[in-house]
ChimeraX commands (.cxc) that place a marker at each C-alpha (Angstrom):
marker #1 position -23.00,-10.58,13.31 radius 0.5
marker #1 position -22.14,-9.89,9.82 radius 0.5
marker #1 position -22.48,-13.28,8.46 radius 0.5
marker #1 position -25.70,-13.80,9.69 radius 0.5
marker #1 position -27.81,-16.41,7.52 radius 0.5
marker #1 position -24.63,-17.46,5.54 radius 0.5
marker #1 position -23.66,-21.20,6.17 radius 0.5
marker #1 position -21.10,-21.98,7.79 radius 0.5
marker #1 position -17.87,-24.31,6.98 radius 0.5
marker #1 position -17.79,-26.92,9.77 radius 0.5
marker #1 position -14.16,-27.44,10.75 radius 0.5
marker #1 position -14.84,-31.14,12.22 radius 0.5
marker #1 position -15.88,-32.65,8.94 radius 0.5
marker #1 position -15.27,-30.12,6.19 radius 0.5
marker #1 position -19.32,-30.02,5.15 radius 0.5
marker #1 position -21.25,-26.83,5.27 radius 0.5
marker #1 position -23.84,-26.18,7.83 radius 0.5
marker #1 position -26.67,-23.59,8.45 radius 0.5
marker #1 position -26.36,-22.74,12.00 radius 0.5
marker #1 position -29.88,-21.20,11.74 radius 0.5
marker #1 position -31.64,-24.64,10.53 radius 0.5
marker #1 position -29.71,-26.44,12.83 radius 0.5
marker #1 position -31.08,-24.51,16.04 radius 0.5
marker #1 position -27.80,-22.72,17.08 radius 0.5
marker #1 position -27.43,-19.55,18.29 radius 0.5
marker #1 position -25.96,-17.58,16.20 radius 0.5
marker #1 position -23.13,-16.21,18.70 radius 0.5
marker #1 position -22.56,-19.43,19.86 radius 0.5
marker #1 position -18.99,-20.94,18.16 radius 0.5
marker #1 position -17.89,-24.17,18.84 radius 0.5
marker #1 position -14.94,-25.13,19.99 radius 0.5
marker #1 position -13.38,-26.15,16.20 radius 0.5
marker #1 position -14.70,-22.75,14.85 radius 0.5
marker #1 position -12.97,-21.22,17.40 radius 0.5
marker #1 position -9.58,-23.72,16.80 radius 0.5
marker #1 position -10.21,-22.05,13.22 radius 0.5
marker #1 position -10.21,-18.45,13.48 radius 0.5
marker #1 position -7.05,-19.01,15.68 radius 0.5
marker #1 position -5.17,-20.67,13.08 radius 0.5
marker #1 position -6.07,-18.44,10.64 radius 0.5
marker #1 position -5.09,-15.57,12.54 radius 0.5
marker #1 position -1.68,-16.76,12.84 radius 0.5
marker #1 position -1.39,-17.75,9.19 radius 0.5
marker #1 position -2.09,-14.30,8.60 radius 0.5
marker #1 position 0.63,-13.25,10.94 radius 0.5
marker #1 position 2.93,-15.38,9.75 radius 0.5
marker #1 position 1.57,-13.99,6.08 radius 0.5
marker #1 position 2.32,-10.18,7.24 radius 0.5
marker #1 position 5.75,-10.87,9.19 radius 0.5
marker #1 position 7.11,-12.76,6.07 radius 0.5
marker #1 position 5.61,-9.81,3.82 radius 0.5
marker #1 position 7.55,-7.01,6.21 radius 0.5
marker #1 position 10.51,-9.24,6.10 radius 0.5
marker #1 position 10.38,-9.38,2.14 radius 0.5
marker #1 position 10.07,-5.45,2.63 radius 0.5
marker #1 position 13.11,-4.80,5.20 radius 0.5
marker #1 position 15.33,-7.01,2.58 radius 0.5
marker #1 position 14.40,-5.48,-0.44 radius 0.5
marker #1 position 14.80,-2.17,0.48 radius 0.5
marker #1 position 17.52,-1.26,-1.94 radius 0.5
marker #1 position 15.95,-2.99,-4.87 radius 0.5
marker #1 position 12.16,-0.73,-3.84 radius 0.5
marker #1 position 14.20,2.44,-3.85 radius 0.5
marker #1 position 15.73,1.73,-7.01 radius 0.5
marker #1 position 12.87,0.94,-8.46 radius 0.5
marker #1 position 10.95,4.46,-7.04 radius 0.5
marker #1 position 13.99,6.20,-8.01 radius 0.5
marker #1 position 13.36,4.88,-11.63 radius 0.5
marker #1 position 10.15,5.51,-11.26 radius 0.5
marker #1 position 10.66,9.36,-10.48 radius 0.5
marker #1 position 12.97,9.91,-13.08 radius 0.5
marker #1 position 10.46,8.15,-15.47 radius 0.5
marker #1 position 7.87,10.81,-14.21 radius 0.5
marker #1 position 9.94,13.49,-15.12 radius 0.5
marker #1 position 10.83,12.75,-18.08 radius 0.5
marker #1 position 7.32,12.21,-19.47 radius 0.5
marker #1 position 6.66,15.75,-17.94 radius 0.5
marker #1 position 9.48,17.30,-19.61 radius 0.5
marker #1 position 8.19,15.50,-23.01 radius 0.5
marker #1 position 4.50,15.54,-23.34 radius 0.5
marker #1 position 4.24,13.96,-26.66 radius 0.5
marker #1 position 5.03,10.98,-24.87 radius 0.5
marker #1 position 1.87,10.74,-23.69 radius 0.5
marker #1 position 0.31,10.69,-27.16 radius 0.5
marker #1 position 2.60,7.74,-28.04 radius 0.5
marker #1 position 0.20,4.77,-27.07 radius 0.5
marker #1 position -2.73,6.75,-29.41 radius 0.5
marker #1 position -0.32,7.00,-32.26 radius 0.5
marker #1 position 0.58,3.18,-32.17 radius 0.5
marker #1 position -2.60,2.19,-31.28 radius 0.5
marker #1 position -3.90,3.86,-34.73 radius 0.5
marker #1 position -1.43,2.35,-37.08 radius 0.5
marker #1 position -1.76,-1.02,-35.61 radius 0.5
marker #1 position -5.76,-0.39,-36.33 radius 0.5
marker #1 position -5.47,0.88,-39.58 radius 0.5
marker #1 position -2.75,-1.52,-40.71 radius 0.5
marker #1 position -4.81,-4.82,-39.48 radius 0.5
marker #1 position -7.92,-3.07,-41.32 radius 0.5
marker #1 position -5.57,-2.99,-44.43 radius 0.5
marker #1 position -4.18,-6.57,-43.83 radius 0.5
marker #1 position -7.90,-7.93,-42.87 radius 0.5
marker #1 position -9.37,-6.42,-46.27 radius 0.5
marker #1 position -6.19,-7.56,-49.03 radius 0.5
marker #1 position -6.79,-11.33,-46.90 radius 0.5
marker #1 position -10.81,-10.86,-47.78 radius 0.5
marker #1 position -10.15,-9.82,-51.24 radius 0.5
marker #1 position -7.26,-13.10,-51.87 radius 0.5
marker #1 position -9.87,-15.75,-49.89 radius 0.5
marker #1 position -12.49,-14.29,-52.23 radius 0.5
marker #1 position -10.79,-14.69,-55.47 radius 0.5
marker #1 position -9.54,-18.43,-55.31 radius 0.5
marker #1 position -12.23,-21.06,-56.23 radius 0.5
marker #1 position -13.09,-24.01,-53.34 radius 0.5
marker #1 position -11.68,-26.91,-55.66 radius 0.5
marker #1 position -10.07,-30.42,-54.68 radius 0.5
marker #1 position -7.52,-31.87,-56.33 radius 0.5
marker #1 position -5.37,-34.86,-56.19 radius 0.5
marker #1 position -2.50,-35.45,-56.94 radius 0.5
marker #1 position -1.11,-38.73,-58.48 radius 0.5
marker #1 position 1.13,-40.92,-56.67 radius 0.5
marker #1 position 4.06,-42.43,-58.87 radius 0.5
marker #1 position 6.85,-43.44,-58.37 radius 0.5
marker #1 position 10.33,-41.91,-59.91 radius 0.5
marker #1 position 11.95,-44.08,-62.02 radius 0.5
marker link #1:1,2 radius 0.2
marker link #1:2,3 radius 0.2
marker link #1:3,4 radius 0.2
marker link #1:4,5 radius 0.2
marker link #1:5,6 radius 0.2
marker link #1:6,7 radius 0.2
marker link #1:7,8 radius 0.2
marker link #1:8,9 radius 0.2
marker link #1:9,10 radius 0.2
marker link #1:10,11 radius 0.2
marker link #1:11,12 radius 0.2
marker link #1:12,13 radius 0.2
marker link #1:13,14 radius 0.2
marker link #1:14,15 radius 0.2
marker link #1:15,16 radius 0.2
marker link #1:16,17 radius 0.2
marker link #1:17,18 radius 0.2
marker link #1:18,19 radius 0.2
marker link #1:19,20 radius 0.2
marker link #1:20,21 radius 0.2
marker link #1:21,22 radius 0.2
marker link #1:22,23 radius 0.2
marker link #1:23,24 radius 0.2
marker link #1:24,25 radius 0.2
marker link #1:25,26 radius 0.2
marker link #1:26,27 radius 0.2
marker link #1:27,28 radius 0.2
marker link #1:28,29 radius 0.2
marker link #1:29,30 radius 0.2
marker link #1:30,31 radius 0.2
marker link #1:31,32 radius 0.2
marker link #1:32,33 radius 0.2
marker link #1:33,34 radius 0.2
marker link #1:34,35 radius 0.2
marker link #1:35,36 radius 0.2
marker link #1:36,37 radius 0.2
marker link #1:37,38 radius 0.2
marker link #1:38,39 radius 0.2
marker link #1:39,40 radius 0.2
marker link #1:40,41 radius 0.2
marker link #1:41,42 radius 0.2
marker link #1:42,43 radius 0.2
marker link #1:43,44 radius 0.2
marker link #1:44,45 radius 0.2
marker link #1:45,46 radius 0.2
marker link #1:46,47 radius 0.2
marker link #1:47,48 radius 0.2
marker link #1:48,49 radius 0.2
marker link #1:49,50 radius 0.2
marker link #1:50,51 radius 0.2
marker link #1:51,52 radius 0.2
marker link #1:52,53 radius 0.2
marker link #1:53,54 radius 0.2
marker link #1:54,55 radius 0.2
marker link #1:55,56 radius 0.2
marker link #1:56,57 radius 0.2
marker link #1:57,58 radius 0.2
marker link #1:58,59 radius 0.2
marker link #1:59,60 radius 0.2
marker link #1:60,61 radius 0.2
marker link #1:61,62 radius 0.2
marker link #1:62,63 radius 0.2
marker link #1:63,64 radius 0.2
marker link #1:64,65 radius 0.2
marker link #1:65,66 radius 0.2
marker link #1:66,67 radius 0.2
marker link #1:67,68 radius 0.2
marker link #1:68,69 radius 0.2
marker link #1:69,70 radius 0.2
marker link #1:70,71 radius 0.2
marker link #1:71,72 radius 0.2
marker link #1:72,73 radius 0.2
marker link #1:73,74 radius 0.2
marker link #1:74,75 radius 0.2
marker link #1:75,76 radius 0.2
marker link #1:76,77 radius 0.2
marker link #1:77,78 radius 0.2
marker link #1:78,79 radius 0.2
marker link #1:79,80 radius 0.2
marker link #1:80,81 radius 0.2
marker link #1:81,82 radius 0.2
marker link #1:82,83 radius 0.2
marker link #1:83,84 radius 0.2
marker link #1:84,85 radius 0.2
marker link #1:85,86 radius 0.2
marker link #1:86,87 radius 0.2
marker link #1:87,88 radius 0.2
marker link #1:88,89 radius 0.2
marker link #1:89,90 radius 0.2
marker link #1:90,91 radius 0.2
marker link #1:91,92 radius 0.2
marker link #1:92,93 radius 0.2
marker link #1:93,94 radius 0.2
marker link #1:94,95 radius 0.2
marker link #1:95,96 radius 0.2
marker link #1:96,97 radius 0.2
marker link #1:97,98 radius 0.2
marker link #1:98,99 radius 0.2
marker link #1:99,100 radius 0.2
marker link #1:100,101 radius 0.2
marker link #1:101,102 radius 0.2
marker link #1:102,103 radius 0.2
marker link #1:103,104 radius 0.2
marker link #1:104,105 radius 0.2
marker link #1:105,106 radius 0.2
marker link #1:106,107 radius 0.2
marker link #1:107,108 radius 0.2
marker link #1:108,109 radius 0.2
marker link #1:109,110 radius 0.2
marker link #1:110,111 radius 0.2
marker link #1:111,112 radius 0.2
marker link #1:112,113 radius 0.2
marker link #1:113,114 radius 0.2
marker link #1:114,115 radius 0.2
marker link #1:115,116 radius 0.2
marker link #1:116,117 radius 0.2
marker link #1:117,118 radius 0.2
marker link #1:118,119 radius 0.2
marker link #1:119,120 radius 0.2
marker link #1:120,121 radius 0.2
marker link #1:121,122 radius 0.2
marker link #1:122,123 radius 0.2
marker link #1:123,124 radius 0.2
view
């Protein structure tokens, strides 16, 4: 049994058991562990039928969507500096935050850490 040791979920009362400290066999299922595995089987039926339904009605939509997805393809092969597009923005982003990061460091470091106040009159 591949669980062996693990606890297990008790479907009566929703606590967690150890079927080994409680003197059970371990092949031994009860009648609501049984009830359990059943319903989850069909949930996952019900899951997959609703999944191959979403499939059948979608078709035309997934074979645009390949068909976009093959001419994508070929284009990239028919331009390989498209491939080195990412690297290229990726390394002016970095060096333009580095620059951006180091003119903030140098303002914040020139201005002095003063209060002031400023009066409250009114405008006559």
């Amino acid at each position: 049994h591949p669980w062996r040791g693990w606890p297990r979920l008790a479907a009566a009362n929703g606590t967690i058991a150890n079927s080994t400290a409680a003197g059970a066999s371990l092949e031994e299922t009860t009648a609501d562990e049984e009830r359990l595995y059943r319903v989850a089987a069909i949930v996952c039926w019900c899951l997959s039928a609703l999944a191959m339904c979403l499939a059948c009605f979608l078709r035309s939509s997934i074979d645009a969507a390949a068909a976009c997805m093959e001419v994508a393809c070929e284009a990239i092969f028919e331009m390989p500096t498209l491939l080195f597009a990412p690297i290229v923005k990726t390394v002016v982003k970095t060096v333009l935050f580095i620059g951006l990061l180091y003119g903030f460091l140098l303002l914040w470091a020139i201005g002095d850490a003063t209060s002031f106040s400023v009066p409250l009159t009114a405008a006559v």
